[in-house]
C-alpha positions in Angstrom: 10.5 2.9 -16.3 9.5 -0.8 -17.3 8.5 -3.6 -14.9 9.5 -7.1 -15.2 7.4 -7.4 -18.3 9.0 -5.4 -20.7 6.6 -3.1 -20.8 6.8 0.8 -19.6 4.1 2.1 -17.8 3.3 4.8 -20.3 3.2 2.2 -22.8 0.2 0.6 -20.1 -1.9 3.8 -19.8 -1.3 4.9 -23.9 -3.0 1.4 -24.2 -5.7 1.4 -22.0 -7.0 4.8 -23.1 -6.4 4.4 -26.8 -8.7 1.0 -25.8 -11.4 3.1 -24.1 -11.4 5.5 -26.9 -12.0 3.3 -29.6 -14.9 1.7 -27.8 -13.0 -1.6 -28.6 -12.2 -3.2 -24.9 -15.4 -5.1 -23.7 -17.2 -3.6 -20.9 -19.5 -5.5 -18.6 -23.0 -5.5 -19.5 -25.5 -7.1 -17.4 -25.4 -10.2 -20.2 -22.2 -9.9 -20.2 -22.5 -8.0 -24.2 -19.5 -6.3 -25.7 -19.6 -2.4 -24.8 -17.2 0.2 -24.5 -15.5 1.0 -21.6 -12.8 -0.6 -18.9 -12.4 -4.9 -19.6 -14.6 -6.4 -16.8 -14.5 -9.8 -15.2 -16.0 -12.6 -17.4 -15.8 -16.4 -17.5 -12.5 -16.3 -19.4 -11.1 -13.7 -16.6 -9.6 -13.9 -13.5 -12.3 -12.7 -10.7 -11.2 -10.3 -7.6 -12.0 -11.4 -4.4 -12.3 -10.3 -0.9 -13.4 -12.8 2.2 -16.9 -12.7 4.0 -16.2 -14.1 7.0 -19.0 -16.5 8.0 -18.8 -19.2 9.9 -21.7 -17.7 11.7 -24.2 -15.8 9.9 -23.7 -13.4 6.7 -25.0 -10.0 7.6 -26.2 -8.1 5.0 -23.6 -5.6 6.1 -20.9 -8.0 5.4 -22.4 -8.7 1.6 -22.5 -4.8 1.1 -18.9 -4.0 2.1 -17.5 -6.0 -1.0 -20.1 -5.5 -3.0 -19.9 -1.7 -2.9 -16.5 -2.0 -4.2 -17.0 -4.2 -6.9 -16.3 -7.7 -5.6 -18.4 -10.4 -6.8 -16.7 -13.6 -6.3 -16.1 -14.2 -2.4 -14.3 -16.8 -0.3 -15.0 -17.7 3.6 -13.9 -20.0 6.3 -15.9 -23.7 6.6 -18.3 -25.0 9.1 -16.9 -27.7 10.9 -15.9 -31.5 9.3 -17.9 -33.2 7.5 -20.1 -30.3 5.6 -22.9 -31.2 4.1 -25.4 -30.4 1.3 -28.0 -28.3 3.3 -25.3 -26.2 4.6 -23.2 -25.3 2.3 -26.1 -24.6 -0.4 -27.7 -22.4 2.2 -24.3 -20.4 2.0 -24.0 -20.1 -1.5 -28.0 -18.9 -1.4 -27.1 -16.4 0.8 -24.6 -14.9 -0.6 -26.1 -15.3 -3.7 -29.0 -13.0 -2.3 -26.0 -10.4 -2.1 -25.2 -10.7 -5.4 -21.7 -12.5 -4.3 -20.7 -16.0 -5.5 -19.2 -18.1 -3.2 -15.7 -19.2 -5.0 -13.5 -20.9 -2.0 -14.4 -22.2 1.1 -11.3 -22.9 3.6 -12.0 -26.6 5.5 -10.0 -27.3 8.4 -9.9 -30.1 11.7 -8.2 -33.3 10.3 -4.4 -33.2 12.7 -4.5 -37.2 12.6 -4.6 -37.0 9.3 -1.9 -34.6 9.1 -0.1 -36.5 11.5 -0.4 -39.8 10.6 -2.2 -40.7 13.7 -4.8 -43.1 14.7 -8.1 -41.4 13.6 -6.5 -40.3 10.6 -9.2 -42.8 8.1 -12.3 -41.2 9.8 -11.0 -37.5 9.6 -10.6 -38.3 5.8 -14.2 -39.6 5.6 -15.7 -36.8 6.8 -13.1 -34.6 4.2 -14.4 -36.6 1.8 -18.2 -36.4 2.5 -17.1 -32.4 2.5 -16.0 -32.7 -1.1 -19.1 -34.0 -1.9 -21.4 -31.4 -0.1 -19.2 -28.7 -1.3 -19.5 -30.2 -5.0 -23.3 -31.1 -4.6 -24.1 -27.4 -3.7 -21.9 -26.0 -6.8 -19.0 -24.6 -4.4 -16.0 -25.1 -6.7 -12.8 -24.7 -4.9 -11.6 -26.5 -1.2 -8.5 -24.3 0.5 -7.1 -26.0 3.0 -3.3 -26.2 4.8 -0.8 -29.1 5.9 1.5 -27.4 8.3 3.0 -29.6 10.8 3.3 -26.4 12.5 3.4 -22.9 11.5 6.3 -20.4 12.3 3.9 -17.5 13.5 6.2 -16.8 17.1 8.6 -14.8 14.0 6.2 -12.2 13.3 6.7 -9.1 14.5 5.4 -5.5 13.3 7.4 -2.7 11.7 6.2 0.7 10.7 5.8 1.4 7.2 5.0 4.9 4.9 3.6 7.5 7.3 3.1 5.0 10.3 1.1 2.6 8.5 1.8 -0.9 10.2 3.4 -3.8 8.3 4.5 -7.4 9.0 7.7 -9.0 9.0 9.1 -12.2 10.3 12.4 -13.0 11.0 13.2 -17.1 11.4 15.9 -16.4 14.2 12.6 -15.9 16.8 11.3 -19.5 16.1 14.7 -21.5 14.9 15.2 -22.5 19.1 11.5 -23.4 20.1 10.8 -26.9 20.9 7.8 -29.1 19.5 4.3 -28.7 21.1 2.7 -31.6 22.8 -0.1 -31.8 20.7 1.7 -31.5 17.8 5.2 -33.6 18.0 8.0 -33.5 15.9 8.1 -34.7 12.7 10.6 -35.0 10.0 10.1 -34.0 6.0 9.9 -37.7 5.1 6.7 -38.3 7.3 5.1 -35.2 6.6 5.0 -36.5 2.3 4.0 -40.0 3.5 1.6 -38.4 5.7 0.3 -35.9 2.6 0.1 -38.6 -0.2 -1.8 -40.9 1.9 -4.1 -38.3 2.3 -4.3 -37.1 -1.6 -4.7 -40.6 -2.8 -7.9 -40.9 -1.3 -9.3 -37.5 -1.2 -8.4 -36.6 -4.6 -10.5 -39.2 -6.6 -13.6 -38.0 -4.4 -12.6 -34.4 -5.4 -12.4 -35.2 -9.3 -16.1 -36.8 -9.1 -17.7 -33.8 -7.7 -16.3 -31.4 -10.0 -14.3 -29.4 -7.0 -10.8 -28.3 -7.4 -8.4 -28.9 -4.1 -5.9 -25.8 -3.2 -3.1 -26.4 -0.5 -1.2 -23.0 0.4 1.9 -23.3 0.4 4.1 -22.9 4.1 3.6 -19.7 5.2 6.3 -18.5 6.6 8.7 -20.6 4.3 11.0 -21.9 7.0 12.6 -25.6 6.7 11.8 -26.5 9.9 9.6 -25.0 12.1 8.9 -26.3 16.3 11.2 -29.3 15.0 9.0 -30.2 12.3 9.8 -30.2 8.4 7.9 -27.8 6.3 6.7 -29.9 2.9 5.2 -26.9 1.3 8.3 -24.7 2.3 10.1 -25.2 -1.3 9.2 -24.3 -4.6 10.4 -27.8 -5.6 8.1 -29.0 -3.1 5.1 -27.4 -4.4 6.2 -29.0 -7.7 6.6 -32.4 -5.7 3.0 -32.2 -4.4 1.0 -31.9 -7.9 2.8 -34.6 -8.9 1.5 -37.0 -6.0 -1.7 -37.0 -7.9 -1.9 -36.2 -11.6 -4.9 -34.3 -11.2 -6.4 -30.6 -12.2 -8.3 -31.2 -8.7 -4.8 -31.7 -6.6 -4.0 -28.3 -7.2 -2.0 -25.4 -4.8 -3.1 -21.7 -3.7 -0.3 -19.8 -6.1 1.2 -17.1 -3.5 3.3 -14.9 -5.1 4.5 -13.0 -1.6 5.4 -16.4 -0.6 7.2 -16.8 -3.9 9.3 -14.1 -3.3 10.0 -14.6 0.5 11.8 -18.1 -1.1 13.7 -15.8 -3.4 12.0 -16.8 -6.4 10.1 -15.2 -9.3 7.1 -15.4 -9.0 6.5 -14.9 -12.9 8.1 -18.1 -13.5 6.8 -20.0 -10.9 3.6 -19.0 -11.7 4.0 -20.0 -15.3 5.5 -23.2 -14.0 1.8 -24.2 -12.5 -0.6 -22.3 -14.4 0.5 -23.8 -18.0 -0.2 -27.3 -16.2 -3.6 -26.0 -14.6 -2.8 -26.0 -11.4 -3.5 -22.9 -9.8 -6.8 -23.6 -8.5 -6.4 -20.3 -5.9 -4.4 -17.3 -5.9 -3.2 -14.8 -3.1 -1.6 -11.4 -4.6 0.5 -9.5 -2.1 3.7 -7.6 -2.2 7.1 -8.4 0.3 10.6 -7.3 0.9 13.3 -9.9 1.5 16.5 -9.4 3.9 17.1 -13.2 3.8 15.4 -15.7 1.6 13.2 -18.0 3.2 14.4 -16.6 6.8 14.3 -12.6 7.2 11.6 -10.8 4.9 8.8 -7.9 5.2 5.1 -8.0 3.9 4.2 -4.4 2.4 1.8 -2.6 0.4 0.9 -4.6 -3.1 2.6 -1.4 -4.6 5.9 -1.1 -3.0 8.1 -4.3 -2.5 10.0 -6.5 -4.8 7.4 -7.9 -6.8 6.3 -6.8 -9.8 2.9 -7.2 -9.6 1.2 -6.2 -13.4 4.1 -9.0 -14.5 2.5 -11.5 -11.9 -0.9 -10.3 -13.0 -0.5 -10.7 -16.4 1.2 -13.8 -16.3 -2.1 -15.3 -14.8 -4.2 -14.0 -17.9 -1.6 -15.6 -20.1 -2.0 -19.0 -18.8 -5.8 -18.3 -18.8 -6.1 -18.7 -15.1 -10.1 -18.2 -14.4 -10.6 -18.5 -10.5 -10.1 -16.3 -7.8 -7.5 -13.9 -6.9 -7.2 -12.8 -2.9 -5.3 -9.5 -2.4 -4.9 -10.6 1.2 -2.7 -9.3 4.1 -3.8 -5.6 4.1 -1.7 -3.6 5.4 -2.6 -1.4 9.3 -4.1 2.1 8.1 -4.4 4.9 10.5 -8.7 4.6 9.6 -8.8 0.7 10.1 -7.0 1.4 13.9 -9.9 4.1 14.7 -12.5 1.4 14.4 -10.2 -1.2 15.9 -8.3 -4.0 13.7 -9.0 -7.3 14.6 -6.0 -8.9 12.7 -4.0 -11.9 13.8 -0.9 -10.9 12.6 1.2 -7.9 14.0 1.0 -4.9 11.2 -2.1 -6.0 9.6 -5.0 -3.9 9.0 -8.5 -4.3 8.2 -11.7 -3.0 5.9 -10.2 0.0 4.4 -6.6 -1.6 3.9 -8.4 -4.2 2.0 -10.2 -1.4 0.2 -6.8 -0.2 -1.2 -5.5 -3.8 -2.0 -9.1 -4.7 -4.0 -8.4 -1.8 -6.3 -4.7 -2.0 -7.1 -5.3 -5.8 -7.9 -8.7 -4.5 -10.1 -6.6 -2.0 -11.7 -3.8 -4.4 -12.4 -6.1 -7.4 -13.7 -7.8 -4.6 -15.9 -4.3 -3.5 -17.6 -3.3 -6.6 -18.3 -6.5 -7.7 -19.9 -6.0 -4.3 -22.2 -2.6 -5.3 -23.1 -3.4 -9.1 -23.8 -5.6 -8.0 -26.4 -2.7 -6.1 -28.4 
């Protein structure tokens, strides 16, 4: 059997233990010196992550859970707008303590600014002085979203392999729903005057600190969503966006679940936007689609329609170095003892994301094996 690569799987393991046998693949020392042994991440990598979350105080507990399982490079949710030095250093100190970088922080609380509203100028002040803290206190990579609103009445959950429980969305449940109050309606053309506004002046701030800018794309993909246009709901919109501002720093969260939901491939798209540098984030997940854009289920990393050592190795071909997310664990049987506290129907917790961290560390280690011949 081959995956989207053209290469067999036998061909994968004959490669990676002919590596380790020769004591020719570079291990991980604690200087980071050649040794034998598995390919380990390194500047020139792409690093796994897994989210700490927070926007309270990080336990030692919290540190220990991805450490133990070989994460090193973590992202979190944001204090509130506008951040500052003090507090985001503190953060990266902390974690730091742990032994965890801090590699993505998500900022959030500017709707004028999405909008187009009154307001908007002083919302992208205080994103601004954000940029600076974040950039001040070495933090290299701002995740944020520009949903005018997003389709989340579609979810539903569906049962996957032995019970576990998966999400799916289905754009007929949402397609009828009429625009909130606090949001309005909006159409595409507002929503990109509304955007490039808003990059044209936080952009510039972004390339002076030395922080990259990642917007994720619509999640889920649907054209219009509470009567609202979705800008990031296209592939050609994503390519639309980067091209706003010419910039490394105006950059987009590469989802390849989201990829596929569109009906794309991801390998492609992702070799679209890395050969331009503009992945500055990555999520790595695995769906199956009924209905492009409309009627699709997320599964386990291992079992949908993407091929995911093709997506993974793309992203060491275009020498993508930042963070990967294996997000959207799946609902495991051991996660539902302990209680899940998931937002979306079918997702899971701790030990789903357990499972996800090592089928992305196992894929980012095969493809480093076969990119060096």
């Amino acid at each position: 059997m081959k995956n989207g690569a053209g290469v067999s799987r036998r061909r994968v393991m004959a490669a990676m233990a002919a590596a380790v046998a020769a004591g020719g693949v570079e291990g991980a020392g604690e200087k980071g010196k050649p040794g034998p042994g598995m390919p380990q991440e390194g500047a020139d990598t792409p690093k796994i992550g897994a989210p700490v979350y927070g926007r309270g105080e990080i336990t030692d507990e919290v540190m220990r859970r991805v450490k133990q399982i070989g994460v090193n490079y973590v992202l979190t949710g944001g204090p509130r707008m506008p951040w500052d030095e003090g507090t985001v250093k503190a953060m990266v100190e902390r974690l730091k303590s742990g032994g965890l970088t801090l590699g993505n922080m998500m900022i959030a609380g500017f709707p004028n600014a999405l909008y187009g509203r009154p307001g908007r100028d002083e919302e992208i002040e205080k994103f601004k002085a954000s940029i600076r803290a974040a950039g001040k206190a070495g933090m290299p990579v701002i995740e944020y979203n520009f949903y005018a609103h997003r389709a989340i009445e579609g979810y539903y959950a569906e049962e996957g392999r032995g019970g576990a429980g998966l999400t799916a969305f289905d754009a007929d449940k949402v397609k009828d729903l009429p625009p909130l109050a606090e949001e309005g309606a909006h159409t595409l053309e507002e929503m990109w005057a509304n955007i490039t506004y808003f990059l044209k002046a936080v952009v510039p701030e972004a390339e002076n600190a030395n922080v990259r800018l990642a917007l994720h794309p619509n999640d889920p993909p649907v054209a219009v969503s509470r009567g609202s246009g979705q800008i990031m709901g296209t592939v050609e919109g994503w390519k639309h966006l980067i091209g706003i501002v010419n910039s490394p720093a105006n950059g987009i969260t590469f989802d390849c679940g989201v990829t596929r939901e569109m009906g794309h491939d991801p390998v492609e798209v992702c070799r679209y936007f890395g050969t331009r540098d503009r992945i500055n984030h990555v999520h790595y997940r695995n769906v199956r689609v009924r209905k492009p854009y409309d009627k699709y289920t997320e599964v386990f990393i291992d079992e949908g329609e993407n091929d995911m050592l093709a997506v993974m190795r793309e992203l060491v071909r275009v020498k993508y170095t930042r963070m990967i997310y294996p997000e959207h664990e799946r609902a495991l049987d051991y996660d539902r003892a302990v209680g899940i506290r998931n937002q979306y129907p079918g997702g899971g917790g701790y030990a789903g994301m357990v499972y996800d961290v090592a089928y992305a560390r196992a894929m980012l280690q095969a493809s480093l094996i076969l990119a060096r011949g």
